[in-house]
Backbone of each chain as ProteinMPNN parsed JSONL, in Angstrom:
{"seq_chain_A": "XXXXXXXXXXXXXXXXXXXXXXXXXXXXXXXXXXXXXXXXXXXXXXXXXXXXXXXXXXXXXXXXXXXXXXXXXXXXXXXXXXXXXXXXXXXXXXXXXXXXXXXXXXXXXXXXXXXXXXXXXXXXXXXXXXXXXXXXXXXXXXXXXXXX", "coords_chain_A": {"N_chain_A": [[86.371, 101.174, 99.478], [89.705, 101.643, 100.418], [92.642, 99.745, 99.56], [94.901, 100.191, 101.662], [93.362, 100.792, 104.139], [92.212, 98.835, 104.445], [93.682, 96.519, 105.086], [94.703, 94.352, 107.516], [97.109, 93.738, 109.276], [100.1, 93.878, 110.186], [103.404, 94.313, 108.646], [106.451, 91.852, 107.941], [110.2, 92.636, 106.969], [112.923, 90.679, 105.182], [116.078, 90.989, 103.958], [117.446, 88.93, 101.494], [119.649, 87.414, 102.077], [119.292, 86.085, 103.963], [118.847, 83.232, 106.214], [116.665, 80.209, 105.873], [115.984, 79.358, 108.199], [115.871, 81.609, 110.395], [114.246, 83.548, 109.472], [111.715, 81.601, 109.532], [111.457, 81.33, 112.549], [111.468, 84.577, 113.083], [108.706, 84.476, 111.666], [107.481, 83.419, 113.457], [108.022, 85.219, 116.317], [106.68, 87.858, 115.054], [104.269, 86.924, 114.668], [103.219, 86.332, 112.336], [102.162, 85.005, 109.158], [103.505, 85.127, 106.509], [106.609, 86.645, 105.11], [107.799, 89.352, 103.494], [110.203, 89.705, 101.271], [113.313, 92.03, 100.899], [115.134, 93.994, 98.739], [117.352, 96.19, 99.59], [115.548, 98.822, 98.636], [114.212, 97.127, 96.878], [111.542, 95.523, 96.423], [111.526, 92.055, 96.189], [110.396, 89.352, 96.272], [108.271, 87.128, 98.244], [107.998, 85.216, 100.717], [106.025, 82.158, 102.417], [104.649, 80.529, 105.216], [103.988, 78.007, 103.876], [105.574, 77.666, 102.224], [107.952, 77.505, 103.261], [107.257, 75.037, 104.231], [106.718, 73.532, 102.083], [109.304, 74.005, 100.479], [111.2, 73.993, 101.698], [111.845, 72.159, 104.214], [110.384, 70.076, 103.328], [112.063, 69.047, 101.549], [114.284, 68.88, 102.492], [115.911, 70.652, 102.822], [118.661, 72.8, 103.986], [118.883, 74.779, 107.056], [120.366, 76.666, 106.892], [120.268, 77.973, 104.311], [119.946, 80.59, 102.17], [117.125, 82.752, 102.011], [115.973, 83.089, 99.535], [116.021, 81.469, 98.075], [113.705, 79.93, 98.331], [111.92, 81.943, 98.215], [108.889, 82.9, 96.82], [108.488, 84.796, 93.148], [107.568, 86.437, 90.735], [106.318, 88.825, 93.147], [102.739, 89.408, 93.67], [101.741, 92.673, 93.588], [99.662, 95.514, 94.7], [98.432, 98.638, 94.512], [98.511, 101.5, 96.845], [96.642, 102.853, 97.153], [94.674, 101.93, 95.721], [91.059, 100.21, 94.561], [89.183, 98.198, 96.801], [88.006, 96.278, 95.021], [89.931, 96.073, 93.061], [91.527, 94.178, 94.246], [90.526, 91.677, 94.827], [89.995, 91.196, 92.358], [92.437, 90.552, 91.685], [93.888, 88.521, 93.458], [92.182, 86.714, 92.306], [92.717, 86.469, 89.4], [95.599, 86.12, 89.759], [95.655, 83.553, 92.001], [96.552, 83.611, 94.124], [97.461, 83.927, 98.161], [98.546, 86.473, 99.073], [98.949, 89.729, 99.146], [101.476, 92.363, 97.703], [101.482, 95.918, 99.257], [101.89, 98.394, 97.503], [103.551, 102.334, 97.703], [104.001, 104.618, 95.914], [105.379, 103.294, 94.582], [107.243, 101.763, 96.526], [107.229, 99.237, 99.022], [104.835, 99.006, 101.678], [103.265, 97.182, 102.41], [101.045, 94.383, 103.658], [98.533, 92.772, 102.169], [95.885, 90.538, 103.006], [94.098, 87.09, 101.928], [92.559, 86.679, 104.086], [91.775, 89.355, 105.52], [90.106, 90.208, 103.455], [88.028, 88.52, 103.389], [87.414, 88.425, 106.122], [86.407, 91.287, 106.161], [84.042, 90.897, 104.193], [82.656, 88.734, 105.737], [82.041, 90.134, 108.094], [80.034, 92.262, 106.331], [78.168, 91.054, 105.73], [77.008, 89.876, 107.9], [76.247, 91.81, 108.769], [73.975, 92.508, 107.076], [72.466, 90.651, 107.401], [71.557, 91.161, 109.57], [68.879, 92.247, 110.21], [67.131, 90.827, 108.671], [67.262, 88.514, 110.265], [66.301, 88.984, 112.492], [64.128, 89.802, 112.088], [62.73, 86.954, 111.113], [62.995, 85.325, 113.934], [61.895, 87.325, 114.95], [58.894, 88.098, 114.483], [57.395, 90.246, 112.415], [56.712, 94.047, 113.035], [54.755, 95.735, 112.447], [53.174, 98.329, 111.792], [50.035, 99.008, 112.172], [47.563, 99.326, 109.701], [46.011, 102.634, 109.693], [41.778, 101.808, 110.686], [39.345, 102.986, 108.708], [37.251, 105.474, 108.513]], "CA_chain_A": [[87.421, 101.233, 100.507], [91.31, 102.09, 100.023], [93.112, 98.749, 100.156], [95.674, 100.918, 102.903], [92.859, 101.135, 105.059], [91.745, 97.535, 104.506], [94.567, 95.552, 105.566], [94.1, 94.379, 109.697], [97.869, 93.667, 110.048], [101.205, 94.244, 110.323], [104.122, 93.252, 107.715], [108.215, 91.874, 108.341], [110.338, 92.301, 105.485], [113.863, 90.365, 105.444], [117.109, 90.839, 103.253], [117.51, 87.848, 100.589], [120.214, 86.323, 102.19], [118.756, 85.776, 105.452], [118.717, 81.851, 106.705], [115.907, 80.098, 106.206], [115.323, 78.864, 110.181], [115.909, 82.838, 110.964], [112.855, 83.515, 108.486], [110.878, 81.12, 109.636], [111.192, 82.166, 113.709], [111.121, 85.734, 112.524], [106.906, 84.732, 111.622], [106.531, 83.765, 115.066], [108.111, 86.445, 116.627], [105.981, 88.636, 114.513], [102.885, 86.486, 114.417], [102.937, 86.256, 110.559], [102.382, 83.626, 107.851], [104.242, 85.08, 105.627], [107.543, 87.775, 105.193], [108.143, 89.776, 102.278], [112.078, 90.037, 101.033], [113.616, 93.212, 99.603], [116.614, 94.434, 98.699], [117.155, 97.866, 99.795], [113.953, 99.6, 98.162], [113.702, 96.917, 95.748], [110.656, 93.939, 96.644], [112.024, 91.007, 95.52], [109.846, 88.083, 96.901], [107.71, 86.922, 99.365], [107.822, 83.446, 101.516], [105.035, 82.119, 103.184], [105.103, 79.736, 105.979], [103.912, 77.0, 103.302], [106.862, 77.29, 101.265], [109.008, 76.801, 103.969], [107.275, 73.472, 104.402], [106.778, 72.65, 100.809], [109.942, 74.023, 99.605], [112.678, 74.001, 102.691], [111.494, 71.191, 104.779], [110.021, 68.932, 102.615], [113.265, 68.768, 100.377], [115.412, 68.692, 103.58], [116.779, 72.074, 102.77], [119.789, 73.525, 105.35], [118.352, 75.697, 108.175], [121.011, 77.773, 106.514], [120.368, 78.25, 103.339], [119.173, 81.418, 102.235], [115.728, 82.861, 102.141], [115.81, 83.56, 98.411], [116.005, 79.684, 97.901], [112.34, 79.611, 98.855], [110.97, 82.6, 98.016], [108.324, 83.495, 95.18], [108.57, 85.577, 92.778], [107.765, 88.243, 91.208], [105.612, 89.761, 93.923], [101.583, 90.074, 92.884], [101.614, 94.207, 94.343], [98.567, 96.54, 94.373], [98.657, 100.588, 94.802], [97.951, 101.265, 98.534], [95.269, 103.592, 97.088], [93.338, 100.999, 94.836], [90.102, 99.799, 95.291], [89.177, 96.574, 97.447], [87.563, 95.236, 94.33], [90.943, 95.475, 92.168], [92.172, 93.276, 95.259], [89.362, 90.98, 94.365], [90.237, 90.391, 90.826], [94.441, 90.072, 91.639], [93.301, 87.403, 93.966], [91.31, 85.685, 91.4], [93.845, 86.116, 88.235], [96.928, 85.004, 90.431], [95.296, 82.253, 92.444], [97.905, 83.626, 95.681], [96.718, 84.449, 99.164], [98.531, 87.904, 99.68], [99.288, 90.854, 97.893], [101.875, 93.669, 98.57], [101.241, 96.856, 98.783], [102.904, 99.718, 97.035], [103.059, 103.32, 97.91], [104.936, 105.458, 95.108], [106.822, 102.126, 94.201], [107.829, 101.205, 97.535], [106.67, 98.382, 99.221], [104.538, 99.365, 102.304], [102.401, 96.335, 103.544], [100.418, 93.752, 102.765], [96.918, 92.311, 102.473], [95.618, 88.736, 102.774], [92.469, 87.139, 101.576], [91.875, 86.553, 105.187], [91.69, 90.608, 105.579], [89.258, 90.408, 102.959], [87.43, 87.338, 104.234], [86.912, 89.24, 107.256], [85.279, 92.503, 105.898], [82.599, 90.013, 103.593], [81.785, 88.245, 106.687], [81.333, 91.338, 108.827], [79.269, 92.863, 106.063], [77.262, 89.808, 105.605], [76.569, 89.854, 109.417], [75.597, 93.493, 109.092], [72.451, 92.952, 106.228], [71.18, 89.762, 107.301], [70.99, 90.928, 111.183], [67.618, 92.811, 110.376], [65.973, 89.615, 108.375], [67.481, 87.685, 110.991], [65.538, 89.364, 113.912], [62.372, 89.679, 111.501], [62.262, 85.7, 111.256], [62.834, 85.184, 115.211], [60.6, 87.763, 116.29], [57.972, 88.532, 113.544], [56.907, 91.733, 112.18], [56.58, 94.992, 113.496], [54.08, 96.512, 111.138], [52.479, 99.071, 112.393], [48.72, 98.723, 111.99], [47.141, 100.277, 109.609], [44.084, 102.719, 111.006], [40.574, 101.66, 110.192], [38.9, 104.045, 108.123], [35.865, 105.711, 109.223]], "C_chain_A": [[88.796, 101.05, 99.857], [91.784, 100.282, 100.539], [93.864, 98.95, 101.851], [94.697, 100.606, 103.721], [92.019, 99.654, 104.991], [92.629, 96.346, 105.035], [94.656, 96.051, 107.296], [95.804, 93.984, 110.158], [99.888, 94.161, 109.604], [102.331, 93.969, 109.434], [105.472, 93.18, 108.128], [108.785, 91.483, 107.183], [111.812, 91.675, 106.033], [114.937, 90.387, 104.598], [117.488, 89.227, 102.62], [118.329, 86.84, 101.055], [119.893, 86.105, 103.353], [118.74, 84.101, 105.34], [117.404, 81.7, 106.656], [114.998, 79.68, 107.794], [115.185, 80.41, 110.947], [114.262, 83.449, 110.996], [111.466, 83.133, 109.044], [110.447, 81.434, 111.556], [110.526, 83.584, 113.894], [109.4, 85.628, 112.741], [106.792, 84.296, 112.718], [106.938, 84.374, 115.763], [107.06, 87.684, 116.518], [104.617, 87.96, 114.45], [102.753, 86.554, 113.042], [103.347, 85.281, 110.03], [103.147, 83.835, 106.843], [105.107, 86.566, 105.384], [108.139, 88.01, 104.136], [110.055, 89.835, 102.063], [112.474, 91.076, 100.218], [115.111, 93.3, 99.804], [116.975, 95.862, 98.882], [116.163, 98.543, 99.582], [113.47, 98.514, 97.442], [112.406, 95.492, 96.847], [111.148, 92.82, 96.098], [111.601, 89.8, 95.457], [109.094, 87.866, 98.001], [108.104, 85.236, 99.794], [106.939, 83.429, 102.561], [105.297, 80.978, 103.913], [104.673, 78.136, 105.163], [104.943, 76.659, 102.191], [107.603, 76.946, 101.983], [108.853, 75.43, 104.059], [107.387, 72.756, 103.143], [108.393, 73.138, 100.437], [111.402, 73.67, 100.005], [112.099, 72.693, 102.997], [111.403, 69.905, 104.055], [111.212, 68.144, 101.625], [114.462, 68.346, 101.701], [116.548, 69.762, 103.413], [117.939, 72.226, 104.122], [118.981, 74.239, 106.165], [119.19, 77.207, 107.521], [121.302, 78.59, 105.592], [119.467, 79.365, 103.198], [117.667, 81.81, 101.506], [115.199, 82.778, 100.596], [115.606, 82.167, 97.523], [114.864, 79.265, 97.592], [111.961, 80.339, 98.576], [109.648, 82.733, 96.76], [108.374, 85.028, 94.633], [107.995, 85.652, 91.063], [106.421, 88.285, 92.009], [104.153, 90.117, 93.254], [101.627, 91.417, 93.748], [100.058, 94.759, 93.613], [98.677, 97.676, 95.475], [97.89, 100.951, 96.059], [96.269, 102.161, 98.484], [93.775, 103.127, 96.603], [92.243, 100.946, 95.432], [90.089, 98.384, 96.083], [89.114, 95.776, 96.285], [88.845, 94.768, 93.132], [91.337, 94.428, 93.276], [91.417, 92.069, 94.943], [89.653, 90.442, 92.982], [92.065, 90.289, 90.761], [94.119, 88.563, 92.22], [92.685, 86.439, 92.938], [92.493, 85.367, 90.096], [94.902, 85.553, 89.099], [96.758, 83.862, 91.135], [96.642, 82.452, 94.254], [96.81, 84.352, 96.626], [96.878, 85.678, 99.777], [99.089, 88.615, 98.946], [100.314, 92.016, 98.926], [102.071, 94.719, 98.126], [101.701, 97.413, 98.979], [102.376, 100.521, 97.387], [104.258, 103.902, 97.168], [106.036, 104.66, 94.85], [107.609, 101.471, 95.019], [106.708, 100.582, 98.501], [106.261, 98.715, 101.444], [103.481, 98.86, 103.443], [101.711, 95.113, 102.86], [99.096, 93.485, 103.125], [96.591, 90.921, 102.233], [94.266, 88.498, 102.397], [91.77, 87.175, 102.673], [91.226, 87.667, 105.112], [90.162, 90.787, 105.111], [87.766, 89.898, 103.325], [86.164, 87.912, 105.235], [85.586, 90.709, 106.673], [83.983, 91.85, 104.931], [82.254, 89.699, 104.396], [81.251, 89.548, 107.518], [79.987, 91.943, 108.18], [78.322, 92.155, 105.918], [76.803, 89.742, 107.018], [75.584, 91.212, 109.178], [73.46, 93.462, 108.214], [71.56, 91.692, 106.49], [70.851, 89.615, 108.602], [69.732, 91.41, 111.184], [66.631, 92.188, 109.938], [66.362, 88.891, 109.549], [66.728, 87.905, 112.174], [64.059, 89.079, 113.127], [61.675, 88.396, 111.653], [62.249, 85.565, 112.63], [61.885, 85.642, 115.778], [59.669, 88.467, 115.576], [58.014, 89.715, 113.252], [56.666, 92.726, 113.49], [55.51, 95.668, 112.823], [53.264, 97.558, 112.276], [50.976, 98.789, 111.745], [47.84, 100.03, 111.286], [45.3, 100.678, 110.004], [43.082, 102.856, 109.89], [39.724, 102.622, 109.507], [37.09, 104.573, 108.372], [34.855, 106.298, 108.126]], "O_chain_A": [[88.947, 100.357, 98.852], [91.387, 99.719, 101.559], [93.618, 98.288, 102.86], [95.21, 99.757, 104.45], [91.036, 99.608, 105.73], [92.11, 95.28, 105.367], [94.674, 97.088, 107.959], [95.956, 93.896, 111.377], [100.435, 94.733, 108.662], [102.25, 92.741, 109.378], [105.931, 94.189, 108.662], [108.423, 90.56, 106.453], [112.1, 91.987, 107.188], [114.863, 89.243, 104.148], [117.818, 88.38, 103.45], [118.137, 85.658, 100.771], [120.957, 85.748, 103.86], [118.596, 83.696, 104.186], [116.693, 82.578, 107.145], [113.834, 79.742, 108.19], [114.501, 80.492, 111.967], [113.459, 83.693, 111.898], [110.449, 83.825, 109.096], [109.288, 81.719, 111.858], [109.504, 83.842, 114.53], [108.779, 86.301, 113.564], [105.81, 84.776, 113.283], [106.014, 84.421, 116.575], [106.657, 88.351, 117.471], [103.738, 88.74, 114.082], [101.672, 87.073, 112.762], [104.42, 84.693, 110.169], [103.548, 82.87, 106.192], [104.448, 87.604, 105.442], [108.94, 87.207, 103.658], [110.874, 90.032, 102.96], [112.135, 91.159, 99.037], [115.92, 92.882, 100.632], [116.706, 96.614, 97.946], [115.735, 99.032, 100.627], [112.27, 98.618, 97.186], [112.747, 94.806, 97.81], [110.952, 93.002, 94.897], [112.194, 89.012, 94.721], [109.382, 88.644, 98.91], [108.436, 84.33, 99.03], [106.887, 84.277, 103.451], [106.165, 80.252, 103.43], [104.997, 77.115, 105.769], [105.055, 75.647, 101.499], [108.212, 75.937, 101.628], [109.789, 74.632, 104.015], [107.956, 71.673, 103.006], [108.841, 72.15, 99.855], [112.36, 73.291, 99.332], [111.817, 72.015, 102.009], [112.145, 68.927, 104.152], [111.197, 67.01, 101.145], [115.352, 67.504, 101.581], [117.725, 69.713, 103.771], [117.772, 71.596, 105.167], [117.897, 74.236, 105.582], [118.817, 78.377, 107.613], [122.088, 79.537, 105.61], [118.402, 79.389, 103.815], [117.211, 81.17, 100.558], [114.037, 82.413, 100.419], [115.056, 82.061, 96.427], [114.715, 78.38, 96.75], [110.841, 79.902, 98.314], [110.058, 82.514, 95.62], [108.329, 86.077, 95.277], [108.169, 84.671, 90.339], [105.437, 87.762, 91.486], [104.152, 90.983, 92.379], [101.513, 91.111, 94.935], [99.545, 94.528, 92.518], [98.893, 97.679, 96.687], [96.7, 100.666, 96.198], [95.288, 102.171, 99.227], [92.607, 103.47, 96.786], [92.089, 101.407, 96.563], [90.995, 97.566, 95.922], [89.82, 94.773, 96.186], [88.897, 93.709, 92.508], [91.483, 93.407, 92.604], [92.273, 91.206, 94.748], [89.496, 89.263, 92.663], [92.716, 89.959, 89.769], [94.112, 87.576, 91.486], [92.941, 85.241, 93.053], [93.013, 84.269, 89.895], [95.004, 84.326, 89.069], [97.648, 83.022, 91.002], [97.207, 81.673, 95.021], [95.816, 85.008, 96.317], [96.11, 86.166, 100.606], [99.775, 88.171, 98.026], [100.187, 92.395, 100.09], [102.606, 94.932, 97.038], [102.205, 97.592, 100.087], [101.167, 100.445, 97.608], [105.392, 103.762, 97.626], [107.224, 104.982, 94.842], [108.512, 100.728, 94.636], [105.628, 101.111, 98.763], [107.132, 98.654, 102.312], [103.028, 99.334, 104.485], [101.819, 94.897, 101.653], [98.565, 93.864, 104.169], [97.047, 90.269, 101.293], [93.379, 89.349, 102.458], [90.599, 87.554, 102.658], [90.072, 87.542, 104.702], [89.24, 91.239, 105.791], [86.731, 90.542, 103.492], [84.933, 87.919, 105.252], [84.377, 90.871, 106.833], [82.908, 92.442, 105.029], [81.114, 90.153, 104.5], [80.059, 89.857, 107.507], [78.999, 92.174, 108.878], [77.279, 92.804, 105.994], [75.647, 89.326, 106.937], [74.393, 91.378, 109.446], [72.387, 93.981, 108.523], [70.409, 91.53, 106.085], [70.219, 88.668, 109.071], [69.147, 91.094, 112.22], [65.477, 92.434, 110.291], [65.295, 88.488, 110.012], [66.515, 86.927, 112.891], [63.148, 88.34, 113.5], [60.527, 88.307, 112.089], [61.057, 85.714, 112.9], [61.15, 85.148, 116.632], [59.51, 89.615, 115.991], [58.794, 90.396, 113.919], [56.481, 92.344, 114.645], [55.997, 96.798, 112.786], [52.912, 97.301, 113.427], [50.988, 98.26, 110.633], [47.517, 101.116, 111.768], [44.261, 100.084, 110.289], [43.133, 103.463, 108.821], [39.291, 103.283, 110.451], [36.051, 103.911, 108.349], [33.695, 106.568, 108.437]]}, "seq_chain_B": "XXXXXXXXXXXXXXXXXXXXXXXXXXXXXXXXXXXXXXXXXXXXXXXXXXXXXXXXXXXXXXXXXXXXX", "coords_chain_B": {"N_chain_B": [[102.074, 105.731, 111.148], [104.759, 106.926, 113.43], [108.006, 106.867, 114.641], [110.377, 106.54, 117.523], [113.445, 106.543, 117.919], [114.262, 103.373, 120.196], [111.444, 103.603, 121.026], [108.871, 101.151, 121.914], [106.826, 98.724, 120.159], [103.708, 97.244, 120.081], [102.098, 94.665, 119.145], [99.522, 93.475, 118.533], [97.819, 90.402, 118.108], [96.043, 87.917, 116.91], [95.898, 84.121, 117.713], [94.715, 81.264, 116.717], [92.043, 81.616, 117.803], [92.805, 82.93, 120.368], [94.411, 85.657, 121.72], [97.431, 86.898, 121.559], [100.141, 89.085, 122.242], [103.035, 90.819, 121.051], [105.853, 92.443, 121.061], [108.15, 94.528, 120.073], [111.261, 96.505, 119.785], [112.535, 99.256, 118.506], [114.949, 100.608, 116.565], [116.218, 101.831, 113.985], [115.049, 104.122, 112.461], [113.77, 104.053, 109.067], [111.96, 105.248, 107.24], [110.609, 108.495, 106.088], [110.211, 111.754, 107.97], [109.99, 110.334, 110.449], [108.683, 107.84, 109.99], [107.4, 104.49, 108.737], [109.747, 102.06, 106.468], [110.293, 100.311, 109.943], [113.638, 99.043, 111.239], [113.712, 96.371, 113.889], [114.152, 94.761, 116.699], [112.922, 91.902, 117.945], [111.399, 91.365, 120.939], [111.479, 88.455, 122.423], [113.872, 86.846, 121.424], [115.324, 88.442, 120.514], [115.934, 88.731, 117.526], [116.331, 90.104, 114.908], [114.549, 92.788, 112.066], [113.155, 94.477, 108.926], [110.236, 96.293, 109.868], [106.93, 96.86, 108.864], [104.207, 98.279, 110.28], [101.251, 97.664, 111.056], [97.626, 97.877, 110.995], [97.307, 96.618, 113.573], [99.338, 97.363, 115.135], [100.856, 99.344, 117.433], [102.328, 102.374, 119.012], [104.653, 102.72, 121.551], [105.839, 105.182, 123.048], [109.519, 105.524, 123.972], [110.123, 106.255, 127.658], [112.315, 108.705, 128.155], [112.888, 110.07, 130.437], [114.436, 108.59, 132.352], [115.567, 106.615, 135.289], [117.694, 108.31, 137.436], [121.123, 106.895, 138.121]], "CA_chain_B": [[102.926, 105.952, 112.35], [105.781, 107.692, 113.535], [108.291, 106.181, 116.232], [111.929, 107.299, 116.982], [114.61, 104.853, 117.809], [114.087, 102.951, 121.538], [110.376, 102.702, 121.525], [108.146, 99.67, 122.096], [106.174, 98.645, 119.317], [103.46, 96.445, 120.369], [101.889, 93.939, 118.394], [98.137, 92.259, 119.533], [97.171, 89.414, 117.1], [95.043, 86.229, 117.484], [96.303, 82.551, 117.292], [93.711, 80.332, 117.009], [90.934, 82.102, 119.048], [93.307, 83.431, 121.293], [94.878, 86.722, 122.445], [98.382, 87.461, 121.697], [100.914, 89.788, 122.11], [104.333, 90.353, 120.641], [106.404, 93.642, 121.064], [109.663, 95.051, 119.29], [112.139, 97.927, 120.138], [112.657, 100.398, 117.164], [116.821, 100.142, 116.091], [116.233, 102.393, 113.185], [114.108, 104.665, 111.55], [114.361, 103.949, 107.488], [111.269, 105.953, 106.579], [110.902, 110.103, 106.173], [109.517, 112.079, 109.295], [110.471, 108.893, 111.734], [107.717, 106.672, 109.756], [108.614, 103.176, 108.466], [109.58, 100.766, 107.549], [111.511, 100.362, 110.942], [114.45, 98.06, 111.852], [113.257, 96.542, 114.942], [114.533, 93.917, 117.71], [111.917, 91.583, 118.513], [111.325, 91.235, 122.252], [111.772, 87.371, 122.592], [114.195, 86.254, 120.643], [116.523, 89.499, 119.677], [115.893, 88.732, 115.722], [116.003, 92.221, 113.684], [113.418, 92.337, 110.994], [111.812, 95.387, 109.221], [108.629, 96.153, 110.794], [106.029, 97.921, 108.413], [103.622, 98.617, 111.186], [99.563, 97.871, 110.253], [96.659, 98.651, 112.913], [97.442, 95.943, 115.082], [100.71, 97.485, 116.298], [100.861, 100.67, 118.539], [103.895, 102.675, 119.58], [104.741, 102.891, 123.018], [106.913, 105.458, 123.507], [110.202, 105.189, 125.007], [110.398, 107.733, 128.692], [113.46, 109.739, 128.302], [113.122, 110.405, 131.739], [115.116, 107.614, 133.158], [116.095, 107.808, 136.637], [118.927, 108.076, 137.687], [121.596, 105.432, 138.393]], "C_chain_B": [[104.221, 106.546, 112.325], [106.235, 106.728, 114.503], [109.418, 106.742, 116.28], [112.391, 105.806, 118.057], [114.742, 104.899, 119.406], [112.862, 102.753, 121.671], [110.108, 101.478, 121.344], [107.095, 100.171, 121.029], [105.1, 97.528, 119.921], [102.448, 95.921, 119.464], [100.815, 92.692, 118.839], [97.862, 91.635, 118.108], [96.328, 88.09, 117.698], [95.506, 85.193, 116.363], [95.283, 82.076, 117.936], [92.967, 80.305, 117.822], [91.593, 82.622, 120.106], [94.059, 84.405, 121.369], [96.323, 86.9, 121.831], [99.241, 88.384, 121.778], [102.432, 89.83, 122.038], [104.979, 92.071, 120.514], [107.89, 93.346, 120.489], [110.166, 96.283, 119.452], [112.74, 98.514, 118.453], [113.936, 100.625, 117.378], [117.22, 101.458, 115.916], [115.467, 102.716, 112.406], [114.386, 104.804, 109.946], [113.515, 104.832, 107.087], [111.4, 107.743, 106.627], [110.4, 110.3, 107.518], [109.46, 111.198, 110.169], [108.873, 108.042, 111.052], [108.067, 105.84, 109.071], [108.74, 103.076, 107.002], [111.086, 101.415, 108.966], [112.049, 99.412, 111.087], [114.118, 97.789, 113.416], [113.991, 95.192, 115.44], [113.374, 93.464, 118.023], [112.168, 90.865, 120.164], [111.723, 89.481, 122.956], [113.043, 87.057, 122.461], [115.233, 87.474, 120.059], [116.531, 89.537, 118.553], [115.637, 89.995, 115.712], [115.548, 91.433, 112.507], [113.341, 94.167, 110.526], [110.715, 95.167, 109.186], [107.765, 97.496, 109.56], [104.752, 97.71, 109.427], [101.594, 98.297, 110.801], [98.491, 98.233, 111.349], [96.817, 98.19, 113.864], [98.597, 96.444, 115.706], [99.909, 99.114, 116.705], [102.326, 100.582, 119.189], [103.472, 102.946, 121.172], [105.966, 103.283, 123.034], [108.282, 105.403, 124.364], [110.56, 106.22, 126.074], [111.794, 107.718, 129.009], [113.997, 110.078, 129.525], [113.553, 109.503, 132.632], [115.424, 108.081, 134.333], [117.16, 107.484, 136.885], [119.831, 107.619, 138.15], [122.29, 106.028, 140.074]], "O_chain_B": [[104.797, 106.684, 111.246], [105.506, 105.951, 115.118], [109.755, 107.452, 115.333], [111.946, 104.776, 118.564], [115.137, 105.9, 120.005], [112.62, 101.781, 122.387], [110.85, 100.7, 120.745], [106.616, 101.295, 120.883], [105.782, 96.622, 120.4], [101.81, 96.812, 118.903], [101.025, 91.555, 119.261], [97.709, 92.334, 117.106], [96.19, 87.592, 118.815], [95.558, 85.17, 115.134], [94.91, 82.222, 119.099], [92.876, 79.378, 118.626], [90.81, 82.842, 121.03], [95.035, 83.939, 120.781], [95.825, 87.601, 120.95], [99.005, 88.884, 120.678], [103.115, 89.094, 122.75], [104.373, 92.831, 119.759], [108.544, 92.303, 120.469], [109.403, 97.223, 119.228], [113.292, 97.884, 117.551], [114.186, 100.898, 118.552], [117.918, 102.177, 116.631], [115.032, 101.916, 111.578], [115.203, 105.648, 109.578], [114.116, 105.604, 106.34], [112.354, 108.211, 107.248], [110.146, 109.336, 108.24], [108.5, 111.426, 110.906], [108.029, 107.716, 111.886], [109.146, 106.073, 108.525], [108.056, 103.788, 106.267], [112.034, 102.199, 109.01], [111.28, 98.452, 111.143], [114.196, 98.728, 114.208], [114.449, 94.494, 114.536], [112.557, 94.299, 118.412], [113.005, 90.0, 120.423], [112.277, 89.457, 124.055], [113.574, 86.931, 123.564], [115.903, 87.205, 119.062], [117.203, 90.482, 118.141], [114.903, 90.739, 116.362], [115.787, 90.312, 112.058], [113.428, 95.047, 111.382], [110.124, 94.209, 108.688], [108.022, 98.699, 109.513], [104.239, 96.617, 109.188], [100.972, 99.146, 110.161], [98.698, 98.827, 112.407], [96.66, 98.735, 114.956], [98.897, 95.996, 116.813], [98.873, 99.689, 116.371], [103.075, 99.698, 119.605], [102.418, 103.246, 121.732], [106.973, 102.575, 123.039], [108.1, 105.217, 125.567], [111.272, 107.138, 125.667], [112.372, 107.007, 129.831], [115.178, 110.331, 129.761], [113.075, 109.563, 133.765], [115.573, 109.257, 134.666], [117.634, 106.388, 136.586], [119.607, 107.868, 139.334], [122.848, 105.231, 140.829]]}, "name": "protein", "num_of_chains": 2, "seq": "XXXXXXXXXXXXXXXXXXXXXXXXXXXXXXXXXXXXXXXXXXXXXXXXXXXXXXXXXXXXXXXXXXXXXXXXXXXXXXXXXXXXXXXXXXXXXXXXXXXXXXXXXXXXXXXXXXXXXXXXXXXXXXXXXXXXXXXXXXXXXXXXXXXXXXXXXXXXXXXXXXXXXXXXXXXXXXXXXXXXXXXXXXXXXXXXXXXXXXXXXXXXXXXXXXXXXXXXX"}
């Protein structure tokens, strides 16, 4: 599977100097944990709603200080075309929970481990619903016929 | 997606086992052929953001056909 077609949601990107209290409304507006920052085409950072607490909050940052204050950087990105499983080993070498994804160098969405999360559990539902009925409600075997 | 500038974007997600929805009006189209990202107005709260769009949103066109004052 195409990462593009693996990611379940939506992304909000915000200009660097944005306020952090803007930022942080912004993800509930949008329902998102975390809002990428670019600069015209360029990606420049992400902030997730745990930096705001570890990095604004916790320090007693301004409400007004800008977003770029807080952000991380550089950006782990993967190619909207990749496979899931490069997503799988970015995740593992960077130790971060979302990735954003490029399309011809421009930044076009992102993906979370949740995302991923989700399609292991689904598929894990999917192969152990047919042992799972077998133990509940025994065999089916058809019987074989007696030989004459 | 495609959208042109005035639709409703709408936006179903789930908080914590529950339902939500969150819509945004389309500003400005930044991408080629009216696809994003888009500058959008979020429905609450008036904040502008761009919006790169993922499965959970859906456009909801805006009708042209206003009536008349």
């Amino acid at each position: 599977m195409r990462i593009i077609d693996a990611t379940r949601r939506s992304a909000v990107a915000v200009a660097p100097d944005r306020p952090i209290a803007e930022v942080a409304q912004l993800m509930e507006d949008a329902t998102v944990g975390a809002v990428v920052v670019v600069d015209g085409d360029d990606l420049v950072g992400i902030v997730t709603d745990r930096d705001l607490v570890r990095r604004a909050l916790a320090h007693r940052l301004d409400p007004d200080a800008r977003v770029d204050a807080v952000m991380s950087t550089p950006v782990v990105t993967i190619d909207a075309g990749a496979d899931l499983r490069d997503a799988y080993r970015l995740f593992d070498a960077h130790a971060v929970r979302r990735l954003a994804i490029t399309q011809d160098g421009r930044f076009v969405g992102v993906i979370a481990i949740d995302d991923l999360l989700m399609d292991v559990t689904a598929d894990l539902v999917a192969i152990t619903r047919p042992v799972t009925a077998e133990v509940l409600f025994g065999h089916h075997d058809v019987p074989v016929p007696a030989r004459t | 997606m495609q959208a042109k500038v005035g639709d409703r974007i709408v936006i179903k997600a789930h908080k914590v086992g529950k339902r939500i929805e969150r819509d945004c009006e389309v500003l400005e189209v930044h991408g080629a052929d009216g696809g994003p990202p888009f500058l959008v107005r979020w429905g609450d709260t008036g904040r502008e953001s761009l919006f790169y769009p993922g499965p959970d949103a859906a456009v909801e066109p805006y009708d042209t056909a206003q009536p008349a004052a």
